[in-house]
BALOGU-528773 format. One line per field, with one value per atom (N, C-alpha, C): residue in one letter; atom name; x, y, z. Coordinates in Angstrom, 1 decimal, decimal comma. Layout:
# BALOGU-528773
residuo = (a; ...)
atomo = (CA; ...)
east = (X; ...)
north = (Y; ...)
up = (Z; ...)
# end
This chain:
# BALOGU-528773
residuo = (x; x; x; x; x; x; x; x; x; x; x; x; x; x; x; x; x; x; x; x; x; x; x; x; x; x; x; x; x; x; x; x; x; x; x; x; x; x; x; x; x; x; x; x; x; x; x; x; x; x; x; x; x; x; x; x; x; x; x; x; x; x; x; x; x; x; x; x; x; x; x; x; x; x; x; x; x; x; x; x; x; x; x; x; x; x; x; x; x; x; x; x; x; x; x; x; x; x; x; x; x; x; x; x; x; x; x; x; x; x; x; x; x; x; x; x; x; x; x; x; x; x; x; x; x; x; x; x; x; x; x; x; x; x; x; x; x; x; x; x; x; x; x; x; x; x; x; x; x; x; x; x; x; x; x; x; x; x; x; x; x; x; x; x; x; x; x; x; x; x; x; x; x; x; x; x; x; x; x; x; x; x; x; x; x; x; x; x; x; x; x; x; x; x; x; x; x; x; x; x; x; x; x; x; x; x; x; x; x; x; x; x; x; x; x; x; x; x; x; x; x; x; x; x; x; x; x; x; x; x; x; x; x; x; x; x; x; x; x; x; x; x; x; x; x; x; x; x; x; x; x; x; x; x; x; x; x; x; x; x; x; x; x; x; x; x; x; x; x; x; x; x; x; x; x; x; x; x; x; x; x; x; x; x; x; x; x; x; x; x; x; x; x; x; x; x; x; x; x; x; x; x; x; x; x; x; x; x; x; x; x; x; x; x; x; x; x; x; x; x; x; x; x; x; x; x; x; x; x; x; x; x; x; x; x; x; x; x; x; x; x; x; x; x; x; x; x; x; x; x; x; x; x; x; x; x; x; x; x; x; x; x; x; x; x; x; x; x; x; x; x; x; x; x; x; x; x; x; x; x; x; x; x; x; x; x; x; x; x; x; x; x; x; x; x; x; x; x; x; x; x; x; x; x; x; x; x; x; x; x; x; x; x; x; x; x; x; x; x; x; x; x; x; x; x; x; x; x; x; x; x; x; x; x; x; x; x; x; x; x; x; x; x; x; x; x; x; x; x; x; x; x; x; x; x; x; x; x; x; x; x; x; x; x; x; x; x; x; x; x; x; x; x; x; x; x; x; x; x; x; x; x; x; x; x; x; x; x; x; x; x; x; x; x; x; x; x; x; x; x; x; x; x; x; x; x; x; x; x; x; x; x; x; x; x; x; x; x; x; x; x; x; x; x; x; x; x; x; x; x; x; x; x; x; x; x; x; x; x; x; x; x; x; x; x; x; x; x; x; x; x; x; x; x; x; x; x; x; x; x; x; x; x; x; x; x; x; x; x; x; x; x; x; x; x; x; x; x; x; x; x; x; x; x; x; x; x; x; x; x; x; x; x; x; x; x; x; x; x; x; x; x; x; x; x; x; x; x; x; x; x; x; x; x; x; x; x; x; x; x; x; x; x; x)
atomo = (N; CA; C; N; CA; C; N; CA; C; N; CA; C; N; CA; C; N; CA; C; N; CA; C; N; CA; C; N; CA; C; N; CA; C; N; CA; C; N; CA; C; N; CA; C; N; CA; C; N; CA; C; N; CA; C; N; CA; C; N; CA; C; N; CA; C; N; CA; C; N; CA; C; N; CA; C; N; CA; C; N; CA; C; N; CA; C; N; CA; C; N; CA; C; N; CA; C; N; CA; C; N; CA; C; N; CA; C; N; CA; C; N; CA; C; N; CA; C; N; CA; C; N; CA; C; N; CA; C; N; CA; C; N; CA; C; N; CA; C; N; CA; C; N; CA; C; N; CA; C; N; CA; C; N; CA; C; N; CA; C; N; CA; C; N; CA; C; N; CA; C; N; CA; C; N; CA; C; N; CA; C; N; CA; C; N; CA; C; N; CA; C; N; CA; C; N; CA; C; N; CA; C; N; CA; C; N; CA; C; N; CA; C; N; CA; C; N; CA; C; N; CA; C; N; CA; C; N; CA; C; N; CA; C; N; CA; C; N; CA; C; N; CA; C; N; CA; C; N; CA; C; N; CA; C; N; CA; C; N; CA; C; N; CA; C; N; CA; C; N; CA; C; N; CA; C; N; CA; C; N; CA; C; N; CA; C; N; CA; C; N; CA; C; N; CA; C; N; CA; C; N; CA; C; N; CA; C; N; CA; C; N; CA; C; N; CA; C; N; CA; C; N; CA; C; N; CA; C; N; CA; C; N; CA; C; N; CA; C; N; CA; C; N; CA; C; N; CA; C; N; CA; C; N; CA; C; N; CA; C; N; CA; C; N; CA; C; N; CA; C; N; CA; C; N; CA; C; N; CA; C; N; CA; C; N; CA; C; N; CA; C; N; CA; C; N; CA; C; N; CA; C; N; CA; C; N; CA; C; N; CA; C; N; CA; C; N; CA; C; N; CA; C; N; CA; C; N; CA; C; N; CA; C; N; CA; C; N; CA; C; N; CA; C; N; CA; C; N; CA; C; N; CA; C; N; CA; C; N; CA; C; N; CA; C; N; CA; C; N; CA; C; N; CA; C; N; CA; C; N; CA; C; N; CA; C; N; CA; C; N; CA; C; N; CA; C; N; CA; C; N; CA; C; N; CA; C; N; CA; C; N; CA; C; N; CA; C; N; CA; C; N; CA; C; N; CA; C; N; CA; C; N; CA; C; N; CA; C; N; CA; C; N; CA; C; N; CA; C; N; CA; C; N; CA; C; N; CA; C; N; CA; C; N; CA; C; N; CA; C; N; CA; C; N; CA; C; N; CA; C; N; CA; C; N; CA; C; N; CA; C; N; CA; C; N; CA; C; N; CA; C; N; CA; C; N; CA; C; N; CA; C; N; CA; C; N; CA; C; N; CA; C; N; CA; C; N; CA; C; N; CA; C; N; CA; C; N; CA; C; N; CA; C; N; CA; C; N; CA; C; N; CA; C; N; CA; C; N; CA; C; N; CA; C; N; CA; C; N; CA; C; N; CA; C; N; CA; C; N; CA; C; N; CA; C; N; CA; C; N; CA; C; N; CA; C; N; CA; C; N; CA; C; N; CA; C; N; CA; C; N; CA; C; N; CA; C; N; CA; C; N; CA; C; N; CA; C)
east = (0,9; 0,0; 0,9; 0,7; 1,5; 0,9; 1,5; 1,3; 1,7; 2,3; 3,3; 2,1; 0,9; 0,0; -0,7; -0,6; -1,1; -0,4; 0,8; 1,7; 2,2; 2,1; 1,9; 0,9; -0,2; -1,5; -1,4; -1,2; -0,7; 0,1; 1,4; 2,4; 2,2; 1,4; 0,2; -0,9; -1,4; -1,9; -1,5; 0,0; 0,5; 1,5; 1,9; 2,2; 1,1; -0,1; -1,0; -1,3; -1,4; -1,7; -0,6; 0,5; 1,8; 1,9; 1,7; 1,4; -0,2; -1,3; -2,1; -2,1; -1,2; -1,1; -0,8; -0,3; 0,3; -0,8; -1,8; -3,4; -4,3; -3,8; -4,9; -4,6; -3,3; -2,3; -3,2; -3,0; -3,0; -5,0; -5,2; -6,7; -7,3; -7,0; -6,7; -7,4; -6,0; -5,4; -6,5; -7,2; -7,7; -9,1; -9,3; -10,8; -10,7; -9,4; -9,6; -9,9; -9,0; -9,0; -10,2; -11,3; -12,4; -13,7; -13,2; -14,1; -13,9; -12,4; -12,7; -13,0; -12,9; -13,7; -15,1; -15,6; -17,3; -17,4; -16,8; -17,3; -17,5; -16,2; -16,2; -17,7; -17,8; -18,7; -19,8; -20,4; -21,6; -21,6; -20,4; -20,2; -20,4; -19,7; -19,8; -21,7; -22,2; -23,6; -24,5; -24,1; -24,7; -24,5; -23,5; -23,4; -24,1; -23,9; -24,1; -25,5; -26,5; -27,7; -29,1; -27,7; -28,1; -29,0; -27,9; -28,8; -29,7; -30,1; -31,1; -32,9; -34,3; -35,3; -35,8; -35,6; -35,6; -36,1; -37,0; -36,8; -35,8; -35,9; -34,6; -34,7; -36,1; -35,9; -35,4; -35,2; -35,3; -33,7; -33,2; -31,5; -31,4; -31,5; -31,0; -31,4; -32,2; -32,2; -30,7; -30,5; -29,9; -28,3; -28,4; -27,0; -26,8; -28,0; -27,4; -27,5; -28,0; -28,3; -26,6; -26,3; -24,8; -23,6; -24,0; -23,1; -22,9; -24,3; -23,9; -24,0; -23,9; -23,4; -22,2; -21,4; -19,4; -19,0; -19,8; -19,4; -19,4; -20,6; -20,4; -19,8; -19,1; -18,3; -17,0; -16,7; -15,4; -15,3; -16,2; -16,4; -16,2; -16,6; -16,2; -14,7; -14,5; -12,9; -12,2; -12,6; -11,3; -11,3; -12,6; -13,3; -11,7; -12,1; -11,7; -9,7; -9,0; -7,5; -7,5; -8,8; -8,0; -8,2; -9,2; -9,5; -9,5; -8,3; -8,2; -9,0; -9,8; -10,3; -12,1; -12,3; -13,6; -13,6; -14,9; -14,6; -16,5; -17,1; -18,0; -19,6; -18,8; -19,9; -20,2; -19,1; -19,1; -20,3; -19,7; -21,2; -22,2; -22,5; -24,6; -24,5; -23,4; -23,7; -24,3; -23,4; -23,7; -25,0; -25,6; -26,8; -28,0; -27,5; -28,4; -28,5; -27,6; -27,5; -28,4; -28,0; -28,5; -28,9; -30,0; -30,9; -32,1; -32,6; -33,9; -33,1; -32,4; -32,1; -31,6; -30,9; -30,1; -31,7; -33,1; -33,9; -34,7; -34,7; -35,3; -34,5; -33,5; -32,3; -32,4; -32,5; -32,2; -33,9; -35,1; -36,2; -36,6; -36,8; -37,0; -36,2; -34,8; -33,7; -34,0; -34,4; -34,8; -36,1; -37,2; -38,5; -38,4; -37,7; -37,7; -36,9; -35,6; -34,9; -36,1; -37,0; -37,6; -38,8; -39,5; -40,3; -39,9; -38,7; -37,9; -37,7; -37,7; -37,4; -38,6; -39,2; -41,0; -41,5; -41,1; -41,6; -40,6; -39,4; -38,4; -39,2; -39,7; -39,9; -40,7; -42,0; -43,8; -43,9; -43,0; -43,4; -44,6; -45,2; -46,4; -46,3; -45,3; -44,1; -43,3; -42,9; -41,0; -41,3; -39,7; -39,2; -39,6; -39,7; -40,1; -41,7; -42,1; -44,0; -44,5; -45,5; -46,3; -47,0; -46,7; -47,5; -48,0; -48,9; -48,9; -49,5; -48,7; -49,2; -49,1; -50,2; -51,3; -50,9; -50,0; -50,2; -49,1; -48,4; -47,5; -47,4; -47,2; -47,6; -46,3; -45,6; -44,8; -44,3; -43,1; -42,7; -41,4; -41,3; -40,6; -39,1; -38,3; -36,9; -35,7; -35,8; -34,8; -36,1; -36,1; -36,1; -35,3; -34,8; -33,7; -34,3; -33,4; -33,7; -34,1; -34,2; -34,7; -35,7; -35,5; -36,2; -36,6; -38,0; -38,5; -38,2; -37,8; -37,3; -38,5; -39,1; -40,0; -39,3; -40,0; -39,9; -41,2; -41,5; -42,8; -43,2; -44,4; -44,4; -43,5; -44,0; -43,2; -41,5; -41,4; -39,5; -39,3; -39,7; -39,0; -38,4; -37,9; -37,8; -38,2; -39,2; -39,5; -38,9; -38,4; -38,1; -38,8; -39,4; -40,6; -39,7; -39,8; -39,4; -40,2; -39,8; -40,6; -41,6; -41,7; -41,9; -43,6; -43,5; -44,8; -45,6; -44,8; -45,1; -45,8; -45,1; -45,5; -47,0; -47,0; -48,3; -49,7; -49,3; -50,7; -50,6; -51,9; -52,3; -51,6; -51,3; -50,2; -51,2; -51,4; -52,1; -51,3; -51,3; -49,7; -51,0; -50,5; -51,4; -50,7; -49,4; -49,7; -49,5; -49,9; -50,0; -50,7; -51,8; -52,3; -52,1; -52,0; -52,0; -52,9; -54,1; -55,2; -56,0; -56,1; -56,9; -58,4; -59,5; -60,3; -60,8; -60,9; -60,6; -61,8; -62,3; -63,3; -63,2; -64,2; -64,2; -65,4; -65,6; -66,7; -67,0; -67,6; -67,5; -69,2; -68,8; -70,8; -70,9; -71,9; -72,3; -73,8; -73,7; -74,9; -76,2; -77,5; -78,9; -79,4; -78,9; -78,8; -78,8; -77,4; -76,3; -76,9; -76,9; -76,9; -76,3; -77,1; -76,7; -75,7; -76,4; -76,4; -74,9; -74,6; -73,6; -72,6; -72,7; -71,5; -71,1; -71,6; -71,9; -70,7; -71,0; -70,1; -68,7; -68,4; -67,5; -66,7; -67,3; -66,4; -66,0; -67,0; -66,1; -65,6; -65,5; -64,9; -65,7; -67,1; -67,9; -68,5; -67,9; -69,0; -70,1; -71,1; -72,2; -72,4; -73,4; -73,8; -72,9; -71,6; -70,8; -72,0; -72,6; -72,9; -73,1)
north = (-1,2; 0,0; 1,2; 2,3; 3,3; 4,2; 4,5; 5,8; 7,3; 7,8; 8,7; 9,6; 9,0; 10,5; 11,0; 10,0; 10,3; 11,4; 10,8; 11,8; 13,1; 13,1; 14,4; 15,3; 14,4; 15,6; 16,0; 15,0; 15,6; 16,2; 16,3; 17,4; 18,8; 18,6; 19,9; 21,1; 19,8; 20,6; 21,1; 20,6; 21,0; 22,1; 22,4; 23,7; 24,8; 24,3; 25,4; 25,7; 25,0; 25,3; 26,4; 26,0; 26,9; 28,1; 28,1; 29,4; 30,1; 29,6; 30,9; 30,7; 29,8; 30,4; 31,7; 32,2; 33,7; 34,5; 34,1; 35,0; 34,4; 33,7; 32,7; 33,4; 33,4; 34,0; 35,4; 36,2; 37,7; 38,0; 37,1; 37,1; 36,9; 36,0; 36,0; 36,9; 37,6; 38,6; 39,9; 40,0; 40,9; 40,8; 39,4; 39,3; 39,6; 39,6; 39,7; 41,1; 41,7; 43,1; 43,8; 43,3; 43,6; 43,0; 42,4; 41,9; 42,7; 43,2; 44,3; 45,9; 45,7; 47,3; 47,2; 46,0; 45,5; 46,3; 45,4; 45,9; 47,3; 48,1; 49,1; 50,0; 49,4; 50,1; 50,1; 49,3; 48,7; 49,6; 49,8; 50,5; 52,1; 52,6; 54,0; 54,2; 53,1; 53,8; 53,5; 52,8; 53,0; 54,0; 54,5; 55,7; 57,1; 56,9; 58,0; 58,3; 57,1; 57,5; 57,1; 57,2; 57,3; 58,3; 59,1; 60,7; 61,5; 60,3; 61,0; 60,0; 61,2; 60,6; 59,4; 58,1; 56,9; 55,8; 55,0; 54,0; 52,9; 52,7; 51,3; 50,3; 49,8; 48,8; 49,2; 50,5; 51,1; 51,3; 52,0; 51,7; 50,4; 49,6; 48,1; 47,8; 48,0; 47,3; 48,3; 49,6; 50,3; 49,6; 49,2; 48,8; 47,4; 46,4; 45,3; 45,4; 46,4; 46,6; 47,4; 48,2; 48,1; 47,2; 46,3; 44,9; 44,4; 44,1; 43,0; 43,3; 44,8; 45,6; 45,5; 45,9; 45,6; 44,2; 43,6; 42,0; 41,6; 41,6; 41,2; 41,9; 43,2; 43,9; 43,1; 42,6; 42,5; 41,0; 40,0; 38,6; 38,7; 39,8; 39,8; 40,1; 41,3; 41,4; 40,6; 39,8; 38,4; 37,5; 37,0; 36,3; 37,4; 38,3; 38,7; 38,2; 38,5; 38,6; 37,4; 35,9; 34,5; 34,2; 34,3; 33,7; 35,1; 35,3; 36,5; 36,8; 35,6; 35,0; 35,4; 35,8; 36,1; 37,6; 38,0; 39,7; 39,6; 40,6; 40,7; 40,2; 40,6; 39,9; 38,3; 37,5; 36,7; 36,0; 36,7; 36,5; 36,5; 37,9; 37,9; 37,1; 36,2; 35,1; 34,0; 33,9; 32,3; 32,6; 33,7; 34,1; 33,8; 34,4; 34,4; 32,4; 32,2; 30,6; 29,4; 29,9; 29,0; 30,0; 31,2; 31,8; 30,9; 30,0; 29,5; 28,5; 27,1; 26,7; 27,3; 28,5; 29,0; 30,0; 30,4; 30,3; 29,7; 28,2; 27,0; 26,9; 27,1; 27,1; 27,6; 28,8; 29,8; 30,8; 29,8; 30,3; 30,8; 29,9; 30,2; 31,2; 31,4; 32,1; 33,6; 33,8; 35,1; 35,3; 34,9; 34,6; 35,7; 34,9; 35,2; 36,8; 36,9; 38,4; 39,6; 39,0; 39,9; 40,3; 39,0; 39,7; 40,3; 40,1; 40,8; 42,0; 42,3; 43,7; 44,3; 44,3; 44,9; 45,2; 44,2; 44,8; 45,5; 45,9; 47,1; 48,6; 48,1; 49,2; 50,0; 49,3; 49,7; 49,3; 49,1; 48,9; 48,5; 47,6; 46,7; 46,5; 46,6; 46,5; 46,9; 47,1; 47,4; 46,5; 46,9; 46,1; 46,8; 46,1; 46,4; 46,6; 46,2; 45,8; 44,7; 44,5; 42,8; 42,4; 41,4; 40,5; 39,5; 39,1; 37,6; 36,9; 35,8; 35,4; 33,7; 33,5; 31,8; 31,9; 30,8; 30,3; 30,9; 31,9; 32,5; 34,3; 34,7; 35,9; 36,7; 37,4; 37,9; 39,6; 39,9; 41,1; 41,1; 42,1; 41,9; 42,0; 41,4; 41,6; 42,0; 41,5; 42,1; 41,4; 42,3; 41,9; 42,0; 41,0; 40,7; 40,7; 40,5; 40,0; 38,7; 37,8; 36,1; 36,4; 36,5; 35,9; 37,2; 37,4; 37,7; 36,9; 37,5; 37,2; 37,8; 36,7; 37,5; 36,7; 37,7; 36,5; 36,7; 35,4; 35,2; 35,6; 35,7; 36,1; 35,3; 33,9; 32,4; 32,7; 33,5; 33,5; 32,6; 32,3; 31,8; 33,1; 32,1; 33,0; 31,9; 32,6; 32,2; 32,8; 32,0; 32,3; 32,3; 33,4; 33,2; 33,7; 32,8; 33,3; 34,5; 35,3; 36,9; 36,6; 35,3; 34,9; 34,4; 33,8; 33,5; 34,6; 35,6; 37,0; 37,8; 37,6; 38,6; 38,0; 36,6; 36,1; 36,0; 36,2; 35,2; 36,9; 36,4; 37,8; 37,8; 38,9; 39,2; 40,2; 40,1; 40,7; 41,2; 43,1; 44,1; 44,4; 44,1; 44,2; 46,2; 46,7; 47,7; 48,9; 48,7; 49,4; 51,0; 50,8; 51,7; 52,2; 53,6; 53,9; 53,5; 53,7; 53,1; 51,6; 51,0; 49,3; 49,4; 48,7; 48,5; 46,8; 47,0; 45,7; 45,6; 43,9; 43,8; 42,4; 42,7; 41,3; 41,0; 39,7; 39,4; 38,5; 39,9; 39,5; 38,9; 38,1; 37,4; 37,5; 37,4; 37,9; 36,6; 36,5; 35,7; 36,4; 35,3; 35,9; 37,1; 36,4; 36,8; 38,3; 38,4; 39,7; 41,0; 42,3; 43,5; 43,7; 43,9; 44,9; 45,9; 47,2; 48,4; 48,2; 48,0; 47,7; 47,2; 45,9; 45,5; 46,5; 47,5; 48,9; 49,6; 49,9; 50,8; 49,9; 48,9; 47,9; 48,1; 47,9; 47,6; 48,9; 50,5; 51,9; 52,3; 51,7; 52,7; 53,6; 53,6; 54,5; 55,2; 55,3; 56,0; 55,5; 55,7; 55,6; 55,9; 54,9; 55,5; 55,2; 54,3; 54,2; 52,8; 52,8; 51,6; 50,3)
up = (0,0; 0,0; 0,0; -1,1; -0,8; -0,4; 0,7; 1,6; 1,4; 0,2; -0,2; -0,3; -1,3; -1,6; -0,3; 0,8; 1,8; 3,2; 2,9; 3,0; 2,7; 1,6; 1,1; 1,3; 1,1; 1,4; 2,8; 4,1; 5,3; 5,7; 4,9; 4,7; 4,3; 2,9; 2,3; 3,7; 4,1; 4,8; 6,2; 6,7; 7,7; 7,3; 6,0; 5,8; 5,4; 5,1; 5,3; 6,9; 7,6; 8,9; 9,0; 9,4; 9,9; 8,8; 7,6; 7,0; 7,6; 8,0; 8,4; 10,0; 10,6; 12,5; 12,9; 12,0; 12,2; 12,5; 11,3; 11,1; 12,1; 12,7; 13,7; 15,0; 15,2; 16,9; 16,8; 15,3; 15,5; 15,5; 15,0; 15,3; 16,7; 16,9; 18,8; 19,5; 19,4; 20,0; 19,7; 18,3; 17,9; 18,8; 18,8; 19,6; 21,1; 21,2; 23,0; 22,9; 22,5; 22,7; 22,6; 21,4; 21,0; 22,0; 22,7; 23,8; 25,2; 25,1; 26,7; 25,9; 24,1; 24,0; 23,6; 23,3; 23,8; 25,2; 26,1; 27,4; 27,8; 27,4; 27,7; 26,3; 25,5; 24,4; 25,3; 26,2; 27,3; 28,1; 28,8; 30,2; 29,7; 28,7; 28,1; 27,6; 27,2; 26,8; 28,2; 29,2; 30,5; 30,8; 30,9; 31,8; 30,8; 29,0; 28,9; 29,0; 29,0; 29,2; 30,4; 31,2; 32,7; 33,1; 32,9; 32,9; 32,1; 30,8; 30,4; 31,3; 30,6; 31,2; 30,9; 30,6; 30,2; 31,1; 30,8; 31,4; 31,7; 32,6; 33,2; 31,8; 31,3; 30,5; 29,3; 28,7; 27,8; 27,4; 28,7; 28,8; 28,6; 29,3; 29,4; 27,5; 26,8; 25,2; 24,5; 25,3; 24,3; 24,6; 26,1; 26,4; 25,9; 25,6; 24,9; 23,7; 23,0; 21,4; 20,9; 21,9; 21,4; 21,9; 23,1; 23,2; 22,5; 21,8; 20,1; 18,9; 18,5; 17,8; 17,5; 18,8; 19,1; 18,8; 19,4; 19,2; 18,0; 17,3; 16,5; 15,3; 14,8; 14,4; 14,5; 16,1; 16,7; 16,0; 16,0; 14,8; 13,4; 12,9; 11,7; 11,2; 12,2; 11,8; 12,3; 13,3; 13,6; 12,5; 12,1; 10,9; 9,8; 9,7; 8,4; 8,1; 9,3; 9,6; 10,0; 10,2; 9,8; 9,1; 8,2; 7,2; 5,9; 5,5; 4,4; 3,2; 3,1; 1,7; 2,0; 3,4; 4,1; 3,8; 3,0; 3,3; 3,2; 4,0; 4,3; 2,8; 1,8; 0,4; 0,8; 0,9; 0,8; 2,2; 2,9; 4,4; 3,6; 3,4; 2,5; 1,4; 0,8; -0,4; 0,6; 1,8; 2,7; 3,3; 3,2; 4,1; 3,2; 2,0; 1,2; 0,8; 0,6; 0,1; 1,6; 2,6; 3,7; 4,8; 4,5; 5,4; 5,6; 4,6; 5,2; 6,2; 6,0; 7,3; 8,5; 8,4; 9,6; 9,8; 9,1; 9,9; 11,1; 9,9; 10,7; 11,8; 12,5; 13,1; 14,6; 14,3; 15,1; 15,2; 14,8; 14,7; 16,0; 16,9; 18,7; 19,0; 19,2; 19,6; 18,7; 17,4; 16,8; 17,5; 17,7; 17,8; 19,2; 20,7; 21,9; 21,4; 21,0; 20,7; 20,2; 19,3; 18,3; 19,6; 20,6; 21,6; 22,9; 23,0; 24,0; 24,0; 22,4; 22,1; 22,2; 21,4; 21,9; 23,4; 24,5; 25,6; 26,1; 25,7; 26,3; 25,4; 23,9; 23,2; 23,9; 24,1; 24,3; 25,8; 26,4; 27,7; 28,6; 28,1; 28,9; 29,9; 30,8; 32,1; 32,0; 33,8; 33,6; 34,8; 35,2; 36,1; 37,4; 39,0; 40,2; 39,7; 38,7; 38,4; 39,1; 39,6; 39,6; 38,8; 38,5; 36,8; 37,2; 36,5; 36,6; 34,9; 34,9; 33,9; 34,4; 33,8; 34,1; 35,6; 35,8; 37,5; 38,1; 37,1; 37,8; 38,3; 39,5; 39,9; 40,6; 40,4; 41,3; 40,5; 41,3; 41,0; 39,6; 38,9; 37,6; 37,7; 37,9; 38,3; 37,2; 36,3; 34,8; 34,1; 32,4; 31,3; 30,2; 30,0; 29,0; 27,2; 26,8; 25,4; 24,8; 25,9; 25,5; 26,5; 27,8; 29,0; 30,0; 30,2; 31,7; 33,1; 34,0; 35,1; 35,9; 36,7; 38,3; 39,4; 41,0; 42,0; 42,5; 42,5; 42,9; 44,5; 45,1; 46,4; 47,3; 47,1; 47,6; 47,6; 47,0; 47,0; 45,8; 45,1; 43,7; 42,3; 41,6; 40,2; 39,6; 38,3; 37,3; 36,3; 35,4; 33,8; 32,6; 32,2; 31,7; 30,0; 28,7; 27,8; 27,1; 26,5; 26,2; 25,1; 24,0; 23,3; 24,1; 24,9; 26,0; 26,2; 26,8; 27,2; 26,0; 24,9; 23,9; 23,5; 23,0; 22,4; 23,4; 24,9; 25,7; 26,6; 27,4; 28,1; 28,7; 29,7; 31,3; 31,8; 32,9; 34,2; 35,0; 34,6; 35,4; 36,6; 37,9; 39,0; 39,8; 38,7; 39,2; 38,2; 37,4; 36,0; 36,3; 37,2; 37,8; 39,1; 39,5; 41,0; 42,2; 41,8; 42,5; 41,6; 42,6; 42,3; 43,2; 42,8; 43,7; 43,9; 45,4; 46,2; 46,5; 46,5; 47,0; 47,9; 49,0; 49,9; 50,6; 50,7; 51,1; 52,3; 53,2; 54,9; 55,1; 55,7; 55,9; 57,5; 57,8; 59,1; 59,1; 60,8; 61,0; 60,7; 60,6; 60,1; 62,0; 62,7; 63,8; 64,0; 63,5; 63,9; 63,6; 64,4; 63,8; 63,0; 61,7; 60,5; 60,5; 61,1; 61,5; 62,2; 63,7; 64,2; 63,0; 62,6; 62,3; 60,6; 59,9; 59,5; 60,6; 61,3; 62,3; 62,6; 62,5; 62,9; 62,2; 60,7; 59,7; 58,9; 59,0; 58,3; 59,3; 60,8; 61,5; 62,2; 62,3; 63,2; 61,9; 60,3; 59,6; 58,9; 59,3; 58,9; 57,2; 56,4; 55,2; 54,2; 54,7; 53,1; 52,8; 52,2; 50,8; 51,9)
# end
């Protein structure tokens, strides 16, 4: 059995390797860097729009809408300096060539982003709200871009995906300043009326 062409081609491709490690090391390198000026791209649009009048949830979209803005900028050009032969056309050819699977794909994961974004937009809630949705009821703790966070009265967290949130009703228990409460106190056939009237406003006569 000769082994030669097999050789060679493993030869072949261990001088391509050691010819683009150079582009691989310096690519690296390019992503680290681009991941502590991510961060700081994060930290700078927190602070700058701190002080404007905004909602909490409203900053929080702007500060992850430029997280993965930088990021993904910072993927491309690593993408570009290892792979030389990669220049951004060639992405919208691969996109355009396998966007319906990389829909089918990444359907849920776009799905939950796209409704995450909507309730930072229109605000149906913020955060420190009470909600409940089906059997679940508590206070709103972060909203993200996949997932609603509450803690339930009980002390739990639920993870509720935004995708849930966006399609089925939610019941905001403080959406308004004033709520009206009702309760229903029964009294024996026995008992004074009248009296337990004075018991229950407090000595005022005449409320209802």
């Amino acid at each position: 059995m000769d082994f030669s062409i097999a050789w060679q081609k493993i030869n072949q491709m261990g001088r391509n390797f050691m010819a683009l490690l150079p582009n691989l090391l310096f690519g690296l390198v390019v992503f680290v860097v681009f991941i502590l000026i991510v961060r700081g791209v994060k930290a700078l649009v927190e602070r700058l729009v701190q002080n404007r009048g905004q909602s909490q949830s409203l900053k929080l979209l702007q500060s992850q809408l430029s997280y993965v803005a930088a990021l993904l900028l910072g993927i491309l050009v690593t993408v570009t300096i290892m792979v030389p032969s990669f220049t951004p056309a060639s992405l919208i050819s691969a996109l355009g060539v396998g966007g319906v699977a990389i829909g089918f794909a990444f359907k849920d994961i776009f799905q939950n982003f796209l409704a995450g974004v909507l309730p930072l937009v229109t605000e149906p809630f913020r955060i420190d709200d009470q909600i409940k949705y089906k059997d679940f009821e508590g206070t709103v703790e972060t909203i993200q871009t996949r997932a609603t966070t509450i803690k339930t009265y009980d002390g739990r967290r639920v993870v509720i995906p935004n995708a849930e949130l966006f399609i089925n009703a939610v019941t905001v228990n403080t959406a308004y300043d004033k709520r009206r409460l009702q309760y229903d106190i029964g009294i024996g056939y026995g008992d004074d009326i009248d009296k337990t009237r004075q018991l229950y406003y407090g000595g005022h006569e005449g409320r209802g």
